[in-house]
Kinemage of the C-alpha trace (Angstrom):
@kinemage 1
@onewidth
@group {chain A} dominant
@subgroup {mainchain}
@vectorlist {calphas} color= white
{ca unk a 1} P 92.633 -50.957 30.971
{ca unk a 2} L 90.070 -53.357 31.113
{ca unk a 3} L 89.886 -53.687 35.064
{ca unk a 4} L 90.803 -49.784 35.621
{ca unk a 5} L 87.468 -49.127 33.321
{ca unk a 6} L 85.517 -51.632 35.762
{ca unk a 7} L 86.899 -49.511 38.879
{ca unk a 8} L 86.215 -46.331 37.612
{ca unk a 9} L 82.356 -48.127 36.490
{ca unk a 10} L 82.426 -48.814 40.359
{ca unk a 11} L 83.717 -45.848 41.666
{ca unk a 12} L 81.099 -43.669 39.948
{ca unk a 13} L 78.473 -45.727 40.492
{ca unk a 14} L 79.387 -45.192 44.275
{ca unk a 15} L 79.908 -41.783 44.070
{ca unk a 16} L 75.965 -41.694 42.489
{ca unk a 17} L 74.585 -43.849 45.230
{ca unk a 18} L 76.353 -41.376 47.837
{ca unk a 19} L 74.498 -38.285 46.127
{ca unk a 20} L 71.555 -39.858 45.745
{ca unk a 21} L 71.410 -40.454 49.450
{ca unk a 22} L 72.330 -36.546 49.885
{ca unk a 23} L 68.962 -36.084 47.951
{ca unk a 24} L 66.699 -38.653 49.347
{ca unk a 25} L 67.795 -37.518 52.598
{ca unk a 26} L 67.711 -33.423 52.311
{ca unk a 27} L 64.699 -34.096 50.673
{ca unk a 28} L 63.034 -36.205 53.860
{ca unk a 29} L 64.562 -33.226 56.113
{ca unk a 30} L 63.241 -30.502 54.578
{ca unk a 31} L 59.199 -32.323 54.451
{ca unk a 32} L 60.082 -33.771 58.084
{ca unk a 33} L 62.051 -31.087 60.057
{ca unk a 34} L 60.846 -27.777 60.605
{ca unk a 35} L 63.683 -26.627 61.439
{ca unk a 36} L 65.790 -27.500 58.340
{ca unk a 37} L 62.492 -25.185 56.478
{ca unk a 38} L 63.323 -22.556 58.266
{ca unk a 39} L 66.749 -22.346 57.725
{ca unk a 40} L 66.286 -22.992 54.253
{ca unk a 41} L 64.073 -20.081 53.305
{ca unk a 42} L 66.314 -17.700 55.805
{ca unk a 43} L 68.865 -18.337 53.809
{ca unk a 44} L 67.439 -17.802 50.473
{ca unk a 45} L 66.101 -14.559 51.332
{ca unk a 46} L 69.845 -13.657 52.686
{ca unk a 47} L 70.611 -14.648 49.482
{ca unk a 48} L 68.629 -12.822 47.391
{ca unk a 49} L 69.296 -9.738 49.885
{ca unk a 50} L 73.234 -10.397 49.261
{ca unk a 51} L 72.331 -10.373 45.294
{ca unk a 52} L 70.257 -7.212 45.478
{ca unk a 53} L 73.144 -5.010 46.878
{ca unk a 54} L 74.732 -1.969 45.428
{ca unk a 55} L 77.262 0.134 46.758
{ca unk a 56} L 75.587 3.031 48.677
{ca unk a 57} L 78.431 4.894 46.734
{ca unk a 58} L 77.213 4.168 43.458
{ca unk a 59} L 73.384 4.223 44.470
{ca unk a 60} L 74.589 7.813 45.746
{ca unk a 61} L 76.056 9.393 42.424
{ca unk a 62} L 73.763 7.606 40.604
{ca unk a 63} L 71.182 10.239 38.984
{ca unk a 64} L 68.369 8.172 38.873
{ca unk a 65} L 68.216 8.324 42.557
{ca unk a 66} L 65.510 10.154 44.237
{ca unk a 67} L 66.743 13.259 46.459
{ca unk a 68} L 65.082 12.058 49.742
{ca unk a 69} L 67.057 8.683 49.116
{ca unk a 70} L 70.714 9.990 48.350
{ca unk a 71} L 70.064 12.570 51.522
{ca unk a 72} L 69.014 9.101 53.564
{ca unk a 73} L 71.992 7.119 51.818
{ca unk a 74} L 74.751 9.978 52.651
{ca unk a 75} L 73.619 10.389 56.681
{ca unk a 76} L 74.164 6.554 56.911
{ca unk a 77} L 77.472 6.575 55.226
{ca unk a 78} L 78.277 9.628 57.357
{ca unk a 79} L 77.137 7.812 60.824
{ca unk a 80} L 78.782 4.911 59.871
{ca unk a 81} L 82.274 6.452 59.665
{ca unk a 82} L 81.301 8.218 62.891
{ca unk a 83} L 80.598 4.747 64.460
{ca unk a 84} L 84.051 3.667 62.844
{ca unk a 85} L 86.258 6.677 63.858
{ca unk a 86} L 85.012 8.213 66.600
{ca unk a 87} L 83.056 5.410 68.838
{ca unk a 88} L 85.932 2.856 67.417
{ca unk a 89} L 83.255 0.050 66.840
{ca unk a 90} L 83.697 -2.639 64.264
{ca unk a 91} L 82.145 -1.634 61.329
{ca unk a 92} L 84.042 -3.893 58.930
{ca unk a 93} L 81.916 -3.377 55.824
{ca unk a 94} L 78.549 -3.432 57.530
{ca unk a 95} L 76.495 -0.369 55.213
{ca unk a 96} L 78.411 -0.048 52.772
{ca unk a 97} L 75.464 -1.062 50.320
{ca unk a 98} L 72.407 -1.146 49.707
{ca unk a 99} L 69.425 -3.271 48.971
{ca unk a 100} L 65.648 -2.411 48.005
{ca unk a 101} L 63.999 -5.284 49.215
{ca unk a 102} L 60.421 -6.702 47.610
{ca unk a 103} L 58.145 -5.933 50.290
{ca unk a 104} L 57.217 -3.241 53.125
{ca unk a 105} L 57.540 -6.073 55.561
{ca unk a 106} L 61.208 -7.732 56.152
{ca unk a 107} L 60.875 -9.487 58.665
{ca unk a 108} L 58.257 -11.057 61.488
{ca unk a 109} L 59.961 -11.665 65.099
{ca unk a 110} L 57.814 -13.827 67.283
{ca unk a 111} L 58.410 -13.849 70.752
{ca unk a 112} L 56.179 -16.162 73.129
{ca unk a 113} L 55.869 -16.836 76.862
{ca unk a 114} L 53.832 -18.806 79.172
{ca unk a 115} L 50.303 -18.072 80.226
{ca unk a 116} L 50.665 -18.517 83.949
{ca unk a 117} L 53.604 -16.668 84.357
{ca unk a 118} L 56.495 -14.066 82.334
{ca unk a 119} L 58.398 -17.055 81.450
{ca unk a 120} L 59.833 -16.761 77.503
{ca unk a 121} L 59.892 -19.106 75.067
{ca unk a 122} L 63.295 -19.722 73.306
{ca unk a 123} L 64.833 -20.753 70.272
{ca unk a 124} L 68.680 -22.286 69.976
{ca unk a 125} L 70.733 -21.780 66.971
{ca unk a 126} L 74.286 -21.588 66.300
{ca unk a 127} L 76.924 -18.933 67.032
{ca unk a 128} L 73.934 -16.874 68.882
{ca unk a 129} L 73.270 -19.345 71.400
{ca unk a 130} L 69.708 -19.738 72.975
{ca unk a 131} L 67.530 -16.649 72.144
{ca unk a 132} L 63.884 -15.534 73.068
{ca unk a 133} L 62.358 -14.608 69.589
{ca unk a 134} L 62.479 -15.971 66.161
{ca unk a 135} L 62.599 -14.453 63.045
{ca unk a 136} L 60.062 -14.834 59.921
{ca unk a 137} L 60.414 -13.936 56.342
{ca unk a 138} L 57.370 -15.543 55.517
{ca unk a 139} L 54.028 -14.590 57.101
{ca unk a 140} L 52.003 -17.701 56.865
{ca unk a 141} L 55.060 -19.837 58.712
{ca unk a 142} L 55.083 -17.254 61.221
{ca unk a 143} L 51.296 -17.198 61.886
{ca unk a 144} L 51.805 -21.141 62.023
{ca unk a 145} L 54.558 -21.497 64.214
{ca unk a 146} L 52.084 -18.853 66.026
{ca unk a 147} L 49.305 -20.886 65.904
{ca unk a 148} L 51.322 -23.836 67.674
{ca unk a 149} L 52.823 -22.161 70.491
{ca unk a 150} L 49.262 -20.846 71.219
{ca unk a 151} L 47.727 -24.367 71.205
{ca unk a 152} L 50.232 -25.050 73.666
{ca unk a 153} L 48.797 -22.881 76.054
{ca unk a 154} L 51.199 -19.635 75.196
{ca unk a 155} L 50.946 -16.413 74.850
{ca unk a 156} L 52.546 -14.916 71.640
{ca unk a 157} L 53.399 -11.672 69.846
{ca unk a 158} L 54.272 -10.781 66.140
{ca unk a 159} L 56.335 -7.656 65.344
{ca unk a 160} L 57.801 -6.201 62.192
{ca unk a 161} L 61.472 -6.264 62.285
{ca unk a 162} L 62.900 -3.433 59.230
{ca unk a 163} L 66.554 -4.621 60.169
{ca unk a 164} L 68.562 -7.002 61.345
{ca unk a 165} L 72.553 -8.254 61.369
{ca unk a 166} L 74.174 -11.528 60.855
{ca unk a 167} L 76.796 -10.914 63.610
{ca unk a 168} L 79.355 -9.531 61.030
{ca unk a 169} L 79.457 -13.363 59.190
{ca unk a 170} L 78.173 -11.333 55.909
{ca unk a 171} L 78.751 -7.907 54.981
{ca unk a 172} L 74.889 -6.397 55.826
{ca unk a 173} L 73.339 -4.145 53.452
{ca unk a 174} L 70.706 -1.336 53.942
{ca unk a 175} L 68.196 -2.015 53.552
{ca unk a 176} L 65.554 -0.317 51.699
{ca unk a 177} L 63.274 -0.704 54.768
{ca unk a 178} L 65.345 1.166 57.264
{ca unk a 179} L 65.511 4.139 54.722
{ca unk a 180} L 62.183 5.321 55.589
{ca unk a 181} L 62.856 5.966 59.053
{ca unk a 182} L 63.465 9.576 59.948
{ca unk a 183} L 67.346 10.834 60.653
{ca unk a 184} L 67.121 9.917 64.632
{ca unk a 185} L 66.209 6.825 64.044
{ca unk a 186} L 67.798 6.109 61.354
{ca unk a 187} L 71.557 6.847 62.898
{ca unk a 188} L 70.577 5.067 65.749
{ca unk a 189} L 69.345 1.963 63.904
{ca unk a 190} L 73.013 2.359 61.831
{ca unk a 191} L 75.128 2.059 65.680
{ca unk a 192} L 72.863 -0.140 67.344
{ca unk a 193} L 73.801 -3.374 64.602
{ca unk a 194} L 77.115 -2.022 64.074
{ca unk a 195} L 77.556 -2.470 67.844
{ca unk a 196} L 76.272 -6.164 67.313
{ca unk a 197} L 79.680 -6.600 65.329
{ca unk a 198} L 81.723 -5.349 68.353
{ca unk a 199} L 80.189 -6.676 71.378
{ca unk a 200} L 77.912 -10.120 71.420
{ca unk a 201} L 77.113 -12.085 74.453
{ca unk a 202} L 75.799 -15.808 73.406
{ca unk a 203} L 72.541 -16.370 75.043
{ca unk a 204} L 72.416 -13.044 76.541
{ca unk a 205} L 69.550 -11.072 73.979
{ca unk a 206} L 68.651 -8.548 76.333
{ca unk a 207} L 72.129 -7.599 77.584
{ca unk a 208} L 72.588 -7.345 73.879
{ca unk a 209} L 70.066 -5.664 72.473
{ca unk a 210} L 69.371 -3.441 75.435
{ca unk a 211} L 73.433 -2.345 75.288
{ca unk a 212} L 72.971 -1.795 71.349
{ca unk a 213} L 69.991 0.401 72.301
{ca unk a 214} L 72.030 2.888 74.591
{ca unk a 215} L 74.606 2.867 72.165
{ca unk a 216} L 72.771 3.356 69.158
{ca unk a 217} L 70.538 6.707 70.434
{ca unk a 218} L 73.620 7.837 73.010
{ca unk a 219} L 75.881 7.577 70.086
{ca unk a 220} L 73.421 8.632 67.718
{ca unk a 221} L 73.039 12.409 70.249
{ca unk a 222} L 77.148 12.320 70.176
{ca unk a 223} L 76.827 12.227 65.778
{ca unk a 224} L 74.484 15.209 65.293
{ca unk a 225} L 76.542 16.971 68.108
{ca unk a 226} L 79.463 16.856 66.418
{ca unk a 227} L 77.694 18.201 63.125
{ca unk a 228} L 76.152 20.904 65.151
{ca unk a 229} L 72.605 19.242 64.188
{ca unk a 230} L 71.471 20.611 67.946
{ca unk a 231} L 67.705 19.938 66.950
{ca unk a 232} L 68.287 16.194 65.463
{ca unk a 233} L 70.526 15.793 68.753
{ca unk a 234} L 67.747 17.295 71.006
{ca unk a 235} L 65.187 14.480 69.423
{ca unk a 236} L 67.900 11.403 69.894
{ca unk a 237} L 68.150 12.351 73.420
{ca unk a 238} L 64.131 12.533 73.819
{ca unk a 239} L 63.805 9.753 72.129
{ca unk a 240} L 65.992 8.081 74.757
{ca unk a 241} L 64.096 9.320 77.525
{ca unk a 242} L 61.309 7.826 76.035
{ca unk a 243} L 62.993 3.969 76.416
{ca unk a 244} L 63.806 4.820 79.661
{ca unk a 245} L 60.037 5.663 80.805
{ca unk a 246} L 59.027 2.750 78.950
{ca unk a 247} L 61.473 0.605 80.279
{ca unk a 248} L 60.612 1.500 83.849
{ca unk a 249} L 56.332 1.057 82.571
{ca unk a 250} L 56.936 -2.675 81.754
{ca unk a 251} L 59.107 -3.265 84.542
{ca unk a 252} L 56.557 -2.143 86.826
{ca unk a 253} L 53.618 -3.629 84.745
{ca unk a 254} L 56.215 -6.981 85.206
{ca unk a 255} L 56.299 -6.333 89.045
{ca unk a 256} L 52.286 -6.541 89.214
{ca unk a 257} L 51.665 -9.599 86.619
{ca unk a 258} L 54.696 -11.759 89.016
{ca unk a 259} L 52.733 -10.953 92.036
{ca unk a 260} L 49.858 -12.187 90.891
{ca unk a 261} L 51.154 -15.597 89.169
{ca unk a 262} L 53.163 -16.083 92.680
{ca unk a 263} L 49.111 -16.390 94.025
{ca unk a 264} L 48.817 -20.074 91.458
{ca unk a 265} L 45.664 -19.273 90.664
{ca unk a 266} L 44.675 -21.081 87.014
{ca unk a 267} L 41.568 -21.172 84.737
{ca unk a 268} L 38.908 -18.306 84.807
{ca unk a 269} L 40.325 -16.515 87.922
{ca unk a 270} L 43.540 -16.102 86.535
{ca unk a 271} L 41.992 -14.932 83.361
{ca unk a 272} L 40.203 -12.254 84.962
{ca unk a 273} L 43.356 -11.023 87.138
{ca unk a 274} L 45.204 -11.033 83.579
{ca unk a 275} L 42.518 -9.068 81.782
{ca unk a 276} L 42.215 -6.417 84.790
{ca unk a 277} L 46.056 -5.781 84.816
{ca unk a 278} L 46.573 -5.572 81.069
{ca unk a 279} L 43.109 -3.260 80.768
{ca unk a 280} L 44.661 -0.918 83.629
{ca unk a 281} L 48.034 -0.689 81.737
{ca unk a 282} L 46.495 -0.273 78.492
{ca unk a 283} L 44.871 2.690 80.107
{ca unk a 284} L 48.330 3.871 81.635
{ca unk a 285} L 50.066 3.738 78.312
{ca unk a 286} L 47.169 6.124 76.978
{ca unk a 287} L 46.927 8.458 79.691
{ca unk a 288} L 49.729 9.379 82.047
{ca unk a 289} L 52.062 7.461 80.732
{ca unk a 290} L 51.355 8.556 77.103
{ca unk a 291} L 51.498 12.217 78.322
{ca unk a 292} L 54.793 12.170 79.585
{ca unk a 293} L 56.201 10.549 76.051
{ca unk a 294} L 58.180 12.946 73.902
{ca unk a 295} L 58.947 11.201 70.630
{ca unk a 296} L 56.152 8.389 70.555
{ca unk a 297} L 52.466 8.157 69.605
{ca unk a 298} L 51.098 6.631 72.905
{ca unk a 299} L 47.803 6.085 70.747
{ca unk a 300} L 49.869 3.733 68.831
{ca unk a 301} L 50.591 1.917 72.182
{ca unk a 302} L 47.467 1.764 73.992
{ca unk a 303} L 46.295 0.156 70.593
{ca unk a 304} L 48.067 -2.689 70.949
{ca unk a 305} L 46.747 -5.774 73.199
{ca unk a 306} L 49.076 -6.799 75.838
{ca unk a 307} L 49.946 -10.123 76.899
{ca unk a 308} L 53.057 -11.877 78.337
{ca unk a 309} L 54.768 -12.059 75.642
{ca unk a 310} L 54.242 -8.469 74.548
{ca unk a 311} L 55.222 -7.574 77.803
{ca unk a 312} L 58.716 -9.428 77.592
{ca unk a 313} L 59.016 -8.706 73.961
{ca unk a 314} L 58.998 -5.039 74.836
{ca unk a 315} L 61.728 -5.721 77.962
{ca unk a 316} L 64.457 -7.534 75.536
{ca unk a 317} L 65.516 -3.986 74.240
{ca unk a 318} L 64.862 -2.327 77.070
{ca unk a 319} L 66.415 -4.201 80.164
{ca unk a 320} L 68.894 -2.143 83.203
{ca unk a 321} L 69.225 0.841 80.908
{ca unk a 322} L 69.859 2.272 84.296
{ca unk a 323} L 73.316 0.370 84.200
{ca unk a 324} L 74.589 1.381 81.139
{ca unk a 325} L 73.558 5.366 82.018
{ca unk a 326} L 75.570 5.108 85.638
{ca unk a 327} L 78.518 3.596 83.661
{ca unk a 328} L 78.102 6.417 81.207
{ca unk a 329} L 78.339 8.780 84.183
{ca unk a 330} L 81.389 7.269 85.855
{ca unk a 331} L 83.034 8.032 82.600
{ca unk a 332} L 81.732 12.045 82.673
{ca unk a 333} L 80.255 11.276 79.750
{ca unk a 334} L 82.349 9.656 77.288
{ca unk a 335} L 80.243 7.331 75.184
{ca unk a 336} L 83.892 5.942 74.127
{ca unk a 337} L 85.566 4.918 77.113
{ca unk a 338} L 82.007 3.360 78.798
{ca unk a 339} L 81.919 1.145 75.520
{ca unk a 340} L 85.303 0.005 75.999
{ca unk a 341} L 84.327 -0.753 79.586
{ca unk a 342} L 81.798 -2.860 79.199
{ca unk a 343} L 83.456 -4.626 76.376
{ca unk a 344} L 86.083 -5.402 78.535
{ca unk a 345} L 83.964 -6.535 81.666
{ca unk a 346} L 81.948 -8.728 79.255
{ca unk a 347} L 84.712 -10.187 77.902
{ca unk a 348} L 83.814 -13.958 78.118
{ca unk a 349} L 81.602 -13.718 80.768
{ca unk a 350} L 78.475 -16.161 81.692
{ca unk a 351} L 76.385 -13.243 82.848
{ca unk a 352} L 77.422 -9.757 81.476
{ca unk a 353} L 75.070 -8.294 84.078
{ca unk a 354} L 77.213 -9.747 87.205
{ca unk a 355} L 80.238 -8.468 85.261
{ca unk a 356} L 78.898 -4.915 85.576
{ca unk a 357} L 78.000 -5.223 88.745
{ca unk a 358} L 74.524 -5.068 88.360
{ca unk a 359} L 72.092 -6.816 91.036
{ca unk a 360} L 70.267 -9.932 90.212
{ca unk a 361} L 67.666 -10.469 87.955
{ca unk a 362} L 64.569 -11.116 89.291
């Protein structure tokens, strides 16, 4: 007994040396690696998101619930069995609850780009692969990281985010956020991460989001058709129109900025030819361009200063939509069958766009 007791003394003394290296070293990660930080609050706040949840059932029957939140609660479990049944994505158990979360403000997305030319800035991470934006749940990290990129010589852009999916690896709540945006939106915002469950191209974000997009306000039209909602299905397809003027405003205001990085000029002249394309698109965005949007406030967009990042920020969601509506057409219309298309053409492709035939990027 003697010598097993001495083992056992030796075994757990072992055993406390090999956690106590676990410590020591998380604990030199987490002050050394940014990185390790991040991940580390992101999933903390999933956490507390994941503890927060109630079944939009029981939030529903629940009379303690305000009316304009059980109205808001019952269209989103009504689009998600639409976006189940009837557009046959994978909804698994994506919104099926519910979580008010602490703040107006869920999450900053920072996207970044060199000065000299539309060139983005990216971020790698598992499962995802090698995106153009990074998520914030905490302001004064995001203003940092920010801060950094801009000392670099980079232009960068921070946006509110009131959603976002984890690819189906949890089941995603509402969250209290989205709530407040009207029905349109609302439905649309429902498909669009849905979709992200049923079709996800690693390292392709605007393929992505841009497909989720078309999906999201094209499927959204299809919902309130089928509930004979004509005037809520009248605004989803305005409010698709609108994406596709904006869409073809940045890919022109694109065109002008490349042609005049392809000149190398650098310092103060390049400055100037910066400052005299972004104040002539500014103007754009609140005159004719503005005037021909149906479901936007172009006040709210000539407000906004314009860089490169902006400017490629503003593509990621809104890249080819062109593609998607001519493959919508070949199918006469049937939101259904053009989504299993382009699932199956993406299919473990390296460039989704060459799989759909689309020309080059430039």
């Amino acid at each position: 007994m003697g010598a097993i007791g001495r083992r056992l003394r030796l075994l757990g003394r072992i055993v406390t040396a090999l956690l106590a290296l676990v410590v020591v070293g998380g604990a030199v990660a987490w002050l050394v690696s940014r990185d390790v930080r991040y991940v580390a609050r992101a999933a903390v706040e999933e956490a507390l998101i994941l503890a927060r949840r109630r079944a939009i059932a029981a939030v529903v029957a629940d009379p303690a619930t305000d009316p304009a939140t059980r109205a808001k609660l019952e269209l989103v479990l009504a689009v998600r069995g639409f976006a189940a049944d009837s557009l046959r994505l994978a909804a698994r158990r994506t919104y099926t609850t519910y979580s008010r979360v602490r703040t107006d403000t869920l999450v900053l997305v920072l996207t970044a780009s060199r000065f000299d030319r539309l060139a983005e800035y990216t971020w790698k991470w598992p499962v995802v692969g090698r995106v153009p934006y990074e998520g914030f749940f905490d302001r004064a990290e995001a203003v940092r990281e920010a801060r950094r990129l801009e000392r670099r010589g980079m232009d960068t852009y921070l946006r509110v985010s009131s959603a976002f999916s984890t690819l189906g690896w949890f089941n995603d709540p509402l969250l209290s956020t989205i709530v407040r945006e009207d029905s349109v939106d609302l439905a649309a915002t429902v498909i669009h991460e849905i979709l992200h469950n049923t079709v996800w191209v690693p390292g392709s974000v605007p393929f992505n989001e841009s497909f989720a997009d078309f999906v999201g306000y094209r499927g959204a039209e299809a919902f309130f058709r089928a509930r004979n909602d004509a005037r809520n299905a009248a605004r989803a397809v305005a409010r698709w129109e609108d994406e596709i003027r904006l869409q073809r405003f940045f890919d022109s205001l694109a065109v002008r900025l490349e042609r005049v990085y392809a000149l190398g000029l650098a310092g103060p002249a390049l400055g100037q030819e910066r400052r005299r394309i972004f104040e002539a698109a500014q103007a754009e965005l609140a005159g004719p361009v503005g005037r021909t949007l149906q479901t936007i406030d172009p006040r709210w967009l000539a407000r906004r200063p314009l860089n490169n990042a902006v400017v490629i920020a503003q593509r990621l969601y809104r890249t080819r939509l062109d593609v998607f509506e001519g493959l919508l057409a070949e199918s006469h219309g049937d939101l259904v069958r053009t989504i299993a298309d382009v699932r199956r053409r993406v299919a473990g492709a390296g460039d989704p766009w060459a799989a759909l035939g689309a020309a080059p990027a430039r």
